[in-house]
C-alpha positions as CSV (number, residue, x, y, z in Angstrom):
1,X,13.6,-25.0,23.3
2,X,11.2,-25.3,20.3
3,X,11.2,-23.1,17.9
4,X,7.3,-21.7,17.1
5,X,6.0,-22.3,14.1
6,X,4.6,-19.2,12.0
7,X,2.8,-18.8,9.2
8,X,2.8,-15.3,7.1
9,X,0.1,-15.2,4.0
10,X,-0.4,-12.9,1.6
11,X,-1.6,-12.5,-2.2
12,X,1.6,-12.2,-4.3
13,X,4.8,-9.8,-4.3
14,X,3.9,-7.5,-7.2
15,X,5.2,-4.0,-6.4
16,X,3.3,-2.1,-3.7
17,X,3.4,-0.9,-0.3
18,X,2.1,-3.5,1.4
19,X,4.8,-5.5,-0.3
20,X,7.5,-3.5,0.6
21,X,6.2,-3.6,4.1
22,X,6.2,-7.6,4.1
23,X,9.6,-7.5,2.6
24,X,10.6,-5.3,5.5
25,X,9.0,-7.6,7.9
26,X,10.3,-10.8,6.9
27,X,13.7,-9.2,6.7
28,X,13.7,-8.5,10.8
29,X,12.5,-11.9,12.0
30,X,14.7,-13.8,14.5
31,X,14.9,-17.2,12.5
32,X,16.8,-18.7,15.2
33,X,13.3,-18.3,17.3
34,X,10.9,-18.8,15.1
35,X,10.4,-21.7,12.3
36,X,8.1,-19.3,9.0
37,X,6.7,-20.5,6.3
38,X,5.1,-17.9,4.0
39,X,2.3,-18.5,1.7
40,X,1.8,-16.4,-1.5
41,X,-1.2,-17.5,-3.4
42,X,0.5,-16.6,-6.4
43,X,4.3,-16.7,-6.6
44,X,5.2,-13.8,-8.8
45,X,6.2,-10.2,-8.6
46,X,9.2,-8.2,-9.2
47,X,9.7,-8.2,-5.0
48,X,10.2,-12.2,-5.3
49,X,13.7,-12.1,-4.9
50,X,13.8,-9.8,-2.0
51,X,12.8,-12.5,-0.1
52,X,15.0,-13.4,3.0
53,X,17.2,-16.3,3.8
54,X,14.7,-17.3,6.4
55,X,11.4,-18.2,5.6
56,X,10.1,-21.4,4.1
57,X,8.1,-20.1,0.8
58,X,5.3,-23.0,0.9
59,X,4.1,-24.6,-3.2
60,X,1.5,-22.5,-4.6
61,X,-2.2,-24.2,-4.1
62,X,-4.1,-24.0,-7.2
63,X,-7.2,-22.4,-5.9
64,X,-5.9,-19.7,-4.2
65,X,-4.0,-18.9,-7.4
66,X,-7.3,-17.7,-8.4
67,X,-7.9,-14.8,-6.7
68,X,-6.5,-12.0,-9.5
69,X,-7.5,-14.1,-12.3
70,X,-10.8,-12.7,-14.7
71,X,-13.4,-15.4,-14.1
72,X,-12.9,-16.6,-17.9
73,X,-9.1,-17.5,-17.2
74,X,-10.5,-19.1,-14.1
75,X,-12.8,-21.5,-15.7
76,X,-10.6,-22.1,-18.7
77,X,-8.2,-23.6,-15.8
78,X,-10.9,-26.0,-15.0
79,X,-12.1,-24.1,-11.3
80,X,-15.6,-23.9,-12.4
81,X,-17.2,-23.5,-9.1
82,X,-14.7,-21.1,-8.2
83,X,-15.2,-19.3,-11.9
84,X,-19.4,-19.4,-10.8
85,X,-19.1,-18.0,-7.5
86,X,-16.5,-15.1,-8.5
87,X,-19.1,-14.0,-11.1
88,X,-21.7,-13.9,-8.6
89,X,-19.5,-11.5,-6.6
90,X,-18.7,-9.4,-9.7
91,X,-22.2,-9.2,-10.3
92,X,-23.2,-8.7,-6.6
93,X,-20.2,-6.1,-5.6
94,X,-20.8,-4.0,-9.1
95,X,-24.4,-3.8,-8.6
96,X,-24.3,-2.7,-5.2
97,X,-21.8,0.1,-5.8
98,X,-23.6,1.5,-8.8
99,X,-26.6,1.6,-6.7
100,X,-24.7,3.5,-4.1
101,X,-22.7,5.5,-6.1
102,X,-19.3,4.1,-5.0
103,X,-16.0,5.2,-6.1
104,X,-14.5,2.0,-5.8
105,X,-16.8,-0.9,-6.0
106,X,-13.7,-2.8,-5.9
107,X,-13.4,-3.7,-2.3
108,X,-17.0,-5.4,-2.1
109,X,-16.3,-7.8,-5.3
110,X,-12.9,-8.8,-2.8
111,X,-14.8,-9.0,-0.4
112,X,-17.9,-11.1,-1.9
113,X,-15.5,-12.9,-4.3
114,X,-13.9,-14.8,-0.8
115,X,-17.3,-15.1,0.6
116,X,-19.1,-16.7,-1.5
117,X,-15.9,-18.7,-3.1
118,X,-15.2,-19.6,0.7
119,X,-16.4,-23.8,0.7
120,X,-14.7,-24.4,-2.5
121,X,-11.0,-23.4,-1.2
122,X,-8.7,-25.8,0.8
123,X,-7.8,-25.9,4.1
124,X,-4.4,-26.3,5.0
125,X,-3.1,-29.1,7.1
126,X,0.0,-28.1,9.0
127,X,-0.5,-27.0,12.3
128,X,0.7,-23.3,13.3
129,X,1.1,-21.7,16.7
130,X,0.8,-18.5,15.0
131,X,-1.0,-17.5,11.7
132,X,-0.6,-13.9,10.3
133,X,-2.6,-12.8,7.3
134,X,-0.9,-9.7,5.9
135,X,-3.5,-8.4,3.4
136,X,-6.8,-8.2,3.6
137,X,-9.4,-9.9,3.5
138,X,-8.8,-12.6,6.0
139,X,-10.6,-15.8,5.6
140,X,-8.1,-17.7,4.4
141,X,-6.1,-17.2,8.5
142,X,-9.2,-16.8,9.4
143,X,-11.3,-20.6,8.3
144,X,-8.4,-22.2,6.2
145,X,-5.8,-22.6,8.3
146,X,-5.1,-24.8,11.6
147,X,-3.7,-22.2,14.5
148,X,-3.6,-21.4,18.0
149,X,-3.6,-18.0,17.2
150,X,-4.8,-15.4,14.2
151,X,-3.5,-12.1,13.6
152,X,-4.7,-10.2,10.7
153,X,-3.5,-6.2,9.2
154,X,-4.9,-3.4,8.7
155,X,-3.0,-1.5,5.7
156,X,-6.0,1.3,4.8
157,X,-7.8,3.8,6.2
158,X,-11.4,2.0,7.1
159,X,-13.7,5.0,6.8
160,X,-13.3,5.3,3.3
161,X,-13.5,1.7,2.1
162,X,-17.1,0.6,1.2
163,X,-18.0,-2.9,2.5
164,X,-20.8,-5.1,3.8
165,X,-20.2,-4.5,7.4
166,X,-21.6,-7.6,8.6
167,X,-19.7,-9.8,6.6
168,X,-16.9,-7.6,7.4
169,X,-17.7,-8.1,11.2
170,X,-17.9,-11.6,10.7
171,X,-14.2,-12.5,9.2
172,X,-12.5,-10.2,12.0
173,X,-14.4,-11.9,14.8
174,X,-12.5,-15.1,13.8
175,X,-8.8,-13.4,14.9
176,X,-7.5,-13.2,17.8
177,X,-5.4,-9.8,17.6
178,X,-5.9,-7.2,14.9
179,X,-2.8,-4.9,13.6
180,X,-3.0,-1.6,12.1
181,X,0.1,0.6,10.6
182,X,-1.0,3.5,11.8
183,X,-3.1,5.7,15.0
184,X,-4.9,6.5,12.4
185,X,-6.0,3.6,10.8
186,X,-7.0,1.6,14.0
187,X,-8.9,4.9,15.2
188,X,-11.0,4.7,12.0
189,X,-11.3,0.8,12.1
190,X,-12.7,1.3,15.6
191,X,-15.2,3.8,14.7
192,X,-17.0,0.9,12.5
193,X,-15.6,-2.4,15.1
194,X,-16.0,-1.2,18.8
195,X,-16.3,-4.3,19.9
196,X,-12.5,-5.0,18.8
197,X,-11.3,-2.0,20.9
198,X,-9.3,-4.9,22.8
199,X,-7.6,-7.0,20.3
200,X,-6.4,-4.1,18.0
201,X,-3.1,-2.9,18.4
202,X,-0.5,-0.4,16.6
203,X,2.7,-2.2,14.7
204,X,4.1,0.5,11.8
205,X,5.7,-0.2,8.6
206,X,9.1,-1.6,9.1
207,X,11.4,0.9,7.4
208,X,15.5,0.8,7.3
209,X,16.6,3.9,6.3
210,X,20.1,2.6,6.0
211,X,19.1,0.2,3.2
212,X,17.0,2.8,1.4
213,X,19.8,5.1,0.9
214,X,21.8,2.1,-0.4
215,X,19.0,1.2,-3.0
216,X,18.8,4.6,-4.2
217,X,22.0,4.9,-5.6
218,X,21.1,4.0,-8.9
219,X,21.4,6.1,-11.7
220,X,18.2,7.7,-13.3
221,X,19.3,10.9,-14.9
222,X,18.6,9.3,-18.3
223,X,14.6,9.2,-17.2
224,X,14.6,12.5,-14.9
225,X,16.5,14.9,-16.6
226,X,17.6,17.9,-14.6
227,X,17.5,21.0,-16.2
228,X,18.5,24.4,-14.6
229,X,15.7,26.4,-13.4
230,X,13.1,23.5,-14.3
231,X,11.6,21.6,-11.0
232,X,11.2,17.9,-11.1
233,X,8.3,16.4,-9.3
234,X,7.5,12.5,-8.5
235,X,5.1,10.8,-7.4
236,X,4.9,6.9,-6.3
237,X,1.7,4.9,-6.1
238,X,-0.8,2.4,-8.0
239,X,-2.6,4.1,-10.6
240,X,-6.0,4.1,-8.4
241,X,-8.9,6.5,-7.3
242,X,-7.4,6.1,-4.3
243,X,-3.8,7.6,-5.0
244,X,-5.5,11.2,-6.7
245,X,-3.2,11.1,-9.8
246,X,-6.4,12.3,-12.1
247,X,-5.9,15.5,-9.5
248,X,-2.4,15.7,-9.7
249,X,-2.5,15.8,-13.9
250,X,-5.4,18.8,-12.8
251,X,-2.8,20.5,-10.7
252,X,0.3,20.1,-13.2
253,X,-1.9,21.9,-15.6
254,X,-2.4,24.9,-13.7
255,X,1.3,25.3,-13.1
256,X,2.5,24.9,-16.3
257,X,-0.6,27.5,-17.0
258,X,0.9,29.5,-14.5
259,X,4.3,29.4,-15.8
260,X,5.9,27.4,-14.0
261,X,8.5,25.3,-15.1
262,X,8.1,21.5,-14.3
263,X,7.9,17.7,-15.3
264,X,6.2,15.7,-13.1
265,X,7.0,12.3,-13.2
266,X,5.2,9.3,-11.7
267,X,6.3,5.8,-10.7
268,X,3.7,2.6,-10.7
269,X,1.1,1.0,-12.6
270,X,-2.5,-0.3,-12.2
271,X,-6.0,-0.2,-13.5
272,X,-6.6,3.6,-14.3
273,X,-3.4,3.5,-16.9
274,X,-5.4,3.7,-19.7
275,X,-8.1,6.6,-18.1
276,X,-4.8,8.7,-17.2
277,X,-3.1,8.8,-20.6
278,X,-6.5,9.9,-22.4
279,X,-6.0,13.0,-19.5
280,X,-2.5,13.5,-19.7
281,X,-3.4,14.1,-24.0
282,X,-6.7,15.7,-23.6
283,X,-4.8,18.5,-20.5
284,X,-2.1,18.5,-23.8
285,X,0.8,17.3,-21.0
286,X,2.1,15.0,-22.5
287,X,5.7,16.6,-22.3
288,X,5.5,17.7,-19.2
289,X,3.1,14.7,-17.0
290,X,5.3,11.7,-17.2
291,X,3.8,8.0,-16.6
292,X,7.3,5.6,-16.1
293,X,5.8,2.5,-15.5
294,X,6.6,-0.2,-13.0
295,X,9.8,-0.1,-11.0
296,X,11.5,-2.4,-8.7
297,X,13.5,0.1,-7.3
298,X,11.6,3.7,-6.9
299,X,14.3,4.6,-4.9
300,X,16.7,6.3,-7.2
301,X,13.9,7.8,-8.6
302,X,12.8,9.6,-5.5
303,X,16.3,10.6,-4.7
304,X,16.4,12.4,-8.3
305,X,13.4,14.5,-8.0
306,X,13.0,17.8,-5.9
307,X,9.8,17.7,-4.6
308,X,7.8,14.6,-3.5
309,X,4.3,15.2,-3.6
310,X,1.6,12.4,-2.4
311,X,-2.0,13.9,-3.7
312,X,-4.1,11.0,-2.1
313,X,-7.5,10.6,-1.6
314,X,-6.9,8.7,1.3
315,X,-4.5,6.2,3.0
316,X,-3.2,4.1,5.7
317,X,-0.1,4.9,6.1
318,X,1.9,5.7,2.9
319,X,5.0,3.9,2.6
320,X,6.2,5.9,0.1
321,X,6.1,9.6,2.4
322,X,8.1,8.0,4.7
323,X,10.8,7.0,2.3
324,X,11.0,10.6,0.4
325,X,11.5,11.9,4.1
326,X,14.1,9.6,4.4
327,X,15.8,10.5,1.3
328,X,15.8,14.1,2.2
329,X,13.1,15.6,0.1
330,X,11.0,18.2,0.7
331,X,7.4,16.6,0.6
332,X,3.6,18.0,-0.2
333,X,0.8,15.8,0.9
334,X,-3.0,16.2,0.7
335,X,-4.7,16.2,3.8
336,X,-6.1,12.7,3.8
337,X,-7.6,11.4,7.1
338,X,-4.4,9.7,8.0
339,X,-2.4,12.3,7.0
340,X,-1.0,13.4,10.7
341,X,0.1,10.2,11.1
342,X,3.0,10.6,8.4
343,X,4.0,14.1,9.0
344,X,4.0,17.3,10.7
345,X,2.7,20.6,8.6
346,X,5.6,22.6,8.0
347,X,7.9,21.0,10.1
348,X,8.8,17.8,7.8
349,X,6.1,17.9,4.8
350,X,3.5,20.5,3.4
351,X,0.1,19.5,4.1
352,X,-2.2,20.3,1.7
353,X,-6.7,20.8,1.3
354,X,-8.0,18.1,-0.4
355,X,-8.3,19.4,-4.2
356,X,-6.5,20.5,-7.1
357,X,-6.0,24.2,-6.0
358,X,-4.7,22.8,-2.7
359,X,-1.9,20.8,-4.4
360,X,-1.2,23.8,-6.3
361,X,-0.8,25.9,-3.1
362,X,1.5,23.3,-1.4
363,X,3.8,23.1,-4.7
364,X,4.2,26.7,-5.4
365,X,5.3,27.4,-1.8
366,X,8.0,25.2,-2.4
367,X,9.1,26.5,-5.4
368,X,9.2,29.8,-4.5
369,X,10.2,30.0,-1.1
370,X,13.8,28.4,-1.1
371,X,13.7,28.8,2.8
372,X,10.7,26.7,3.4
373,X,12.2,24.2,1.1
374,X,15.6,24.7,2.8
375,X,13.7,24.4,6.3
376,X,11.8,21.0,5.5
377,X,15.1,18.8,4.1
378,X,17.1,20.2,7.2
379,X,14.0,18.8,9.7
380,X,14.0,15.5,7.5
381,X,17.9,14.9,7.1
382,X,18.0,15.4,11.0
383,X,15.4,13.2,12.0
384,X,15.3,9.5,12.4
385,X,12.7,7.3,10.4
386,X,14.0,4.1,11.1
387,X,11.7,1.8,13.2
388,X,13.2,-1.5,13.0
389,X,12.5,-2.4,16.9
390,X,8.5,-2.3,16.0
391,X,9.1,-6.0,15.1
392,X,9.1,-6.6,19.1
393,X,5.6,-5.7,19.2
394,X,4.7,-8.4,16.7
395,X,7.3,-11.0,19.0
396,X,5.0,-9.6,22.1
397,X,1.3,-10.4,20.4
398,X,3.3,-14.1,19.5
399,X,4.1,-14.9,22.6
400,X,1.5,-13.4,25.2
């Protein structure tokens, strides 16, 4: 019997979530029944090597290389029409978010940038039965590539991402099924997409709990120091409005005001480095509020800490909770929309309001009620994460 022929995009492997999750993916594929080839527009990031025996990583393609570049990098590489139109989405996406007050003006610039940059990529010539576009936005699955069938994710949590719903209409109309990781984040895709009430379906974040526990087993004490009586928090995530870190340096201060005795430690990078330093200096926590950078593994690193705290502003479904709950820690979230989707209030995480006093709350009862804490790792260490049989939900949207 032939073997069908898949192809799995996505932007690079730089750490993340939706990296890990592709990782995760790729790691639970039945190569003997189907023939992948995976195409990263860029091939870097520290997740590179984590790559499977398996899938056929395809050559970069020069255009698509583009796509996290600043337009003056882009035209110094000779893409000029490219370098034009990109501007013009800068230009287009900034403007309309100031206008609009936006948080994150971000997602229209993606979104305009593959727009309007659209008849100056490539299509690709190999034929697929199957093409799955794991980040969005979707036009390259969507116009670029030859398939019988288009399947695109959903990673975020649609009612808090700002976009040009048209356009936005527009690129999901060309797929045939649509997948989000979470309840959650298809209920709130639907809200905007009716009409795709049909094609959208549920696959979660492929998690092995056994391989987790293996990763974490790396030693961190010289970064997270334990000290008797002193409570080590962590956090994991991009340095983004999204993941609330300006809140959680807000909350760390009123604990230490309080007297409480913590570090809280936090593991990632992005674009708001620079804005959360000049914070962590002028909140004078600079010896208590620790940023450690980009890591490969966070595992260790969760495993070290006592409490795991998430203080989103919103998400789809946050890798990262599910792999502190594996890990046995007690956890405090914020009560973003998705939030019910990752855990149960009280039983295996704290769920907290949506501000600084409300992550105060949520930390304090841990701290000082050693049966709550006691109560949430036994519900955790009991319970079973692990969903590696979600992959045959992706084999049933292939074949049907």
């Amino acid at each position: 019997m032939m073997k069908k022929k898949l192809l799995i995009t996505s932007f690079d492997l730089a750490i993340g979530g939706v990296e890990r999750s592709l990782i995760g993916l790729l790691k639970q594929i039945d190569y003997n029944k189907y023939d992948v080839d995976l195409m990263l527009f860029k091939h870097e990031g520290e997740f590179l090597s984590f790559i499977p025996n398996g899938p056929k990583l395809l050559p970069e393609i020069p255009e698509y290389t583009t796509f996290r570049m600043s337009v003056a990098q882009i035209a110094k590489e000779g893409h000029y029409p490219i370098a034009i139109t990109r501007a013009m989405a800068k230009y287009l996406g900034s403007f309309q978010g100031k206008v609009k007050k936006m948080d994150e003006p971000g997602y229209l610039v993606i979104q305009y940038g593959w727009e309007i940059t659209n008849p100056f990529l490539p299509k690709l010539h190999k034929e697929y039965d199957v093409a799955i576009g794991f980040l969005w936005p979707h036009h390259f699955i969507g116009e670029k590539v030859n398939a019988k069938k288009r399947i695109g994710w959903i990673h975020t949590d649609y009612s808090n991402i700002p976009l040009n719903q048209k356009l936005e209409k527009k690129m999901w109309g060309k797929l045939d099924k649509i997948v989000a990781v979470s309840e959650e984040c298809s209920n709130t895709f639907l809200k905007l997409y009716p009409d795709f009430k049909s094609k959208t379906t549920v696959i979660e974040n492929i998690l092995s709990p056994e391989f987790i526990r293996k990763q974490a087993n790396e030693d961190v004490s010289n970064e997270i120091i334990k000290v008797p009586g002193r409570t080590n928090l962590l956090t994991v995530g991009r340095f983004s409005h999204a993941k609330g870190l300006d809140r959680a340096i807000e909350a760390c201060k009123e604990l230490v005001n309080e007297g409480f005795d913590i570090h809280w430690y936090v593991v990632g990078y992005g674009p708001l480095e620079k804005d959360l330093k000049i914070l962590i200096e002028k909140n004078k926590l600079k010896d208590r509020f620790f940023l450690l950078g980009k890591k490969t593994n966070p595992y260790p690193y969760i495993k070290a800490c006592d409490i795991y705290v998430q203080p989103s502003r919103y998400e789809g479904k946050a890798v990262t909770i599910r792999e502190a709950q594996i890990l046995g820690k007690p956890v405090v979230i914020t009560n973003f929309p998705t939030a019910k989707s990752q855990a149960c209030d009280g039983v295996d995480a704290i769920i907290t309001p949506q501000n600084c006093s409300g992550i105060v709350t949520g930390i304090k009862r841990l701290i000082e009620d050693q049966g709550i804490r006691e109560n949430l790792i036994s519900n955790v260490r009991s319970r079973n994460y692990g969903n590696e049989t979600e992959i045959e939900k992706l084999y049933e949207l292939i074949e049907s």
